[in-house]
N, C-alpha and C positions, 0 to 999 in steps of 0.2 A: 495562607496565600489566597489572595480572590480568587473569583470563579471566571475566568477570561475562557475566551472560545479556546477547545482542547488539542491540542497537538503543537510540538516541539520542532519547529522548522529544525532547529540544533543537531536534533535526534535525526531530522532526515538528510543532513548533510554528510553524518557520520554514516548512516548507511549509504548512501551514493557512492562516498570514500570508500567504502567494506564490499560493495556489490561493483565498483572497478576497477577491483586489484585481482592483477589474473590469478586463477587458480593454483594452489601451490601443489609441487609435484609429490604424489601419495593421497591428494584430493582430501590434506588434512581438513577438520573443521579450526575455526578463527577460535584456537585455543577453548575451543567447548562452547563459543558463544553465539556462535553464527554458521550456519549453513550454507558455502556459495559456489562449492563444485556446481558446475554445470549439469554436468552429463547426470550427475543424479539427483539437480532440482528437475531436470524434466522427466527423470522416469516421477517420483511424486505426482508434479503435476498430471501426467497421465494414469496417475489410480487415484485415492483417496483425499488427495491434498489441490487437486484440482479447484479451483473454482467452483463450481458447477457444486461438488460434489462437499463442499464445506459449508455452503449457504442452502442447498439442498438435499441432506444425504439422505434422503428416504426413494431419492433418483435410485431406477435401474440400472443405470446404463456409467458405465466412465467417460463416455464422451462428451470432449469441451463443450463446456457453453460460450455463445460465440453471444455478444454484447448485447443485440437486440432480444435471446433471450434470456440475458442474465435481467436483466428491465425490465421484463415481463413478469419477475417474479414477485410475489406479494409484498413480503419482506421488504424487498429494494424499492417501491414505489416514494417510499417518503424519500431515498435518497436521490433517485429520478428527479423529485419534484422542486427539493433546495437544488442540486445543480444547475435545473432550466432557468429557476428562478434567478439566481445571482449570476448567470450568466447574463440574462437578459438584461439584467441590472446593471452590472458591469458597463455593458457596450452602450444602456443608454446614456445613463451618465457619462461618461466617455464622448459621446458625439456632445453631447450637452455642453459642457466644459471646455472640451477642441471642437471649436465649429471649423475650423481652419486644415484641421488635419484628415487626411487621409484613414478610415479605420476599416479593416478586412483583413482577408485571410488573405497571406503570402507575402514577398517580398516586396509588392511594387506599393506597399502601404506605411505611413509614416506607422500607425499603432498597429501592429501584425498580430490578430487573435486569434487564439486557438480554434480549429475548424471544427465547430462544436459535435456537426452530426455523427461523427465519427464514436465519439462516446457510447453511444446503444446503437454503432451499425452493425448490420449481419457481417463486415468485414472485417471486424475487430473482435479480441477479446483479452482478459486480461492473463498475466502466463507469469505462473511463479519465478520469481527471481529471487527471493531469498529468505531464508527462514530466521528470525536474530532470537535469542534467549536473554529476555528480561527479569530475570529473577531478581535483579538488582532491586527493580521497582518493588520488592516486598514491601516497603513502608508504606506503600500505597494501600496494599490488602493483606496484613500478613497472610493469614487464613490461607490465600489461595496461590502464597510465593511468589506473586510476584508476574510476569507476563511473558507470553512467546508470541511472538507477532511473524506471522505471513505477509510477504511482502509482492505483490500480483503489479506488473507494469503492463498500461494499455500499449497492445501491440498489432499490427497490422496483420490479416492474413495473405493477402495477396502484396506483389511489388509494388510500393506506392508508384506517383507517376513521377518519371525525373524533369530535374529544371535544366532548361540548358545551358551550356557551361557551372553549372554548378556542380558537387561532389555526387554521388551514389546517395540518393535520400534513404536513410536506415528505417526497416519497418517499426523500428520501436519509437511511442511516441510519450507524449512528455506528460504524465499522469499515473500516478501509483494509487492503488488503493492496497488497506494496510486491513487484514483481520487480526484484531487484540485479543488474545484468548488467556485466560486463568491459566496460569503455568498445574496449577493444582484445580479439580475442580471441587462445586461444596460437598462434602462427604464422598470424598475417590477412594476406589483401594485397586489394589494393584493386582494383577493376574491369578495370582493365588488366594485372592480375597483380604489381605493386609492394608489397614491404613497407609495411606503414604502420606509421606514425610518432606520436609522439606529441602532436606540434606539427604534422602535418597533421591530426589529427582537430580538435581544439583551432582551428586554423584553419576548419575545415568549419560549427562553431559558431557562431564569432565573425561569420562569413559571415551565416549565419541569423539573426544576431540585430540584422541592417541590412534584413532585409524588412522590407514593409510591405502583406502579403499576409495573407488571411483565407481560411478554411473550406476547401474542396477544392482553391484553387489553394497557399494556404500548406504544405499537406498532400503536394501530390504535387512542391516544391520540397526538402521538409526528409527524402524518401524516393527522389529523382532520384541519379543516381547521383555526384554529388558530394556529396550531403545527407548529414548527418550524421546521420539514422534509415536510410542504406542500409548501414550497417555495424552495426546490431543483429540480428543472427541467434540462433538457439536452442543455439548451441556458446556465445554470451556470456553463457550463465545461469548466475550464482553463490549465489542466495540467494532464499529469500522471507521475507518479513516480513508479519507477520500485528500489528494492532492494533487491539483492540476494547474498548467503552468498556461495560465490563462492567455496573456499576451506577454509581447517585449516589443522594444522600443531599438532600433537599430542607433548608432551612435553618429550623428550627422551633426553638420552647422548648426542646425536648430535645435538639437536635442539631444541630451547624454542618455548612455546605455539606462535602459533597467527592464527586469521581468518582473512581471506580477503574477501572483502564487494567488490558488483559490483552495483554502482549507477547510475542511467541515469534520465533524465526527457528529457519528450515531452512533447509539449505546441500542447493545439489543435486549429489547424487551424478552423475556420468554413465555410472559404468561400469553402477549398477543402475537409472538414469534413474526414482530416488525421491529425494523431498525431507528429506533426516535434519535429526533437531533437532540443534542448535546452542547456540549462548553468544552471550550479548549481548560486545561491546567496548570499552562502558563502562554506566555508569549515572548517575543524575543526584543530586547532591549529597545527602547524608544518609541514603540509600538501603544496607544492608547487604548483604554480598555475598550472591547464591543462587545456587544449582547449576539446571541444567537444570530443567526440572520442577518448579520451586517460585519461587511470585511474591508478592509480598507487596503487598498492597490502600495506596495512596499518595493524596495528591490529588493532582487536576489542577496540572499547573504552568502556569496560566497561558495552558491553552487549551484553545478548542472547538469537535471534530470535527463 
């Protein structure tokens, strides 16, 4: 397969589908695969699985980090710096092409783009919403089984502002970043000091997904030390994945619906413990191939962040 910028809109359609299906009663996990009780993604988020506390654990403290300083951090500066960049790119190109149309933030604008500052404001940060288990992906690395990705949505802290006659604006906004981590990491061994295996993690899952357990008690089972979140440590970091749903296009006389999607991935270094851009490893049908650094505005396929 070529080397196309890395991430599988497909994959993120399937979790949007997985992360808004209400919770089922017993706060099962999705057959061993996915983690999406509520009540016990936010106790996580408020210990170890936080933000804050995955991109920084040498932090004291468990308290969130809130956007302006997750950007502050050293690490995330190269991701800072592609987002500014191809945003700014975006909108210029954009006025360049539509000299004719209206482009800005909110509804009274033909291209409605995403309100950028919001990304690294002290009023946002990002808040776990779903843990999925990729071990499928072992052909990728057998070695390390495969992947468990964290799934963090940008969400507002305070009430946005409301439009008038319009619905209740939800504080959660339209932007995931995704931490890829080694389901396995390079030479792990388990609690007692044993190599682990790839069919014991596999097993550790399949376990979890026969609870019938909610909010802190589900939480401090899937993190005990046979759980399959006590083998996620900061050595199993391979990737982030950054997805934001840059603008859309309301569907008027002049112009049919579409959103456009801004994807990137970094791969994390560990010798300089910074996140380098990357390549997508595949793309979704119709889509020509682009180098790092350049994205081309698509619709939606078929989903809403």
């Amino acid at each position: 397969m070529s080397r196309v910028p890395r991430f599988l809109v497909f994959s993120l359609g399937l979790l949007c589908c997985a992360l808004s299906t209400p919770a089922m009663s017993g706060a099962e996990l999705e057959r061993g695969t996915a983690i999406t009780e509520p009540f016990a993604l936010r106790e996580l988020d408020h210990g170890r699985f936080g933000l804050g506390r995955v991109l920084a654990p040498a932090r004291s403290s468990d308290a969130a980090l809130t956007n302006d300083q997750l950007f502050a951090l050293p690490s995330m500066a190269p991701v800072r710096k592609a987002l500014d960049e191809e945003y700014q790119s975006y909108v210029a190109r954009h006025k360049a092409a539509l000299p004719n149309d209206r482009i800005g933030v909110g509804p009274s604008f033909d291209l409605q783009v995403f309100d950028y500052p919001l990304i690294a404001s002290p009023d946002t940060r990002f808040v776990l919403a779903g843990i999925v288990n990729r071990m499928d992906r072992s052909y990728v690395a057998a070695a390390n089984c495969g992947e468990v990705r964290l799934i963090y949505r940008l969400t507002r802290l305070t009430s946005p502002p409301a439009v008038p006659g319009d619905e209740v604006p939800s504080p959660r906004l339209p932007m995931t970043l995704n931490v890829v981590l080694k389901a396995k990491a390079d030479a792990a061994v388990d609690g007692s000091g044993q190599a682990l295996t790839c069919a014991g993690i596999a097993g550790r899952w399949l376990a979890a997904g026969e609870l019938r357990l909610t909010g802190a008690e589900l939480a401090a089972r899937l993190t005990a030390k046979d759980g399959p979140l006590d083998l996620i440590r900061p050595e199993n970091i391979h990737r982030i994945e950054t997805n934001l749903q840059i603008a859309h296009v309301p569907k008027s006389a002049a112009h049919e619906f579409r959103t456009d999607y801004l994807l990137n991935v970094f791969d994390f270094d560990a010798h300089s413990s910074m996140n380098l851009r990357s390549f997508l490893s595949a793309t979704p049908p119709g889509l020509p191939y682009r180098p790092a650094g350049v994205r081309q505005s698509y619709p939606a396929v078929g989903t809403r962040l």
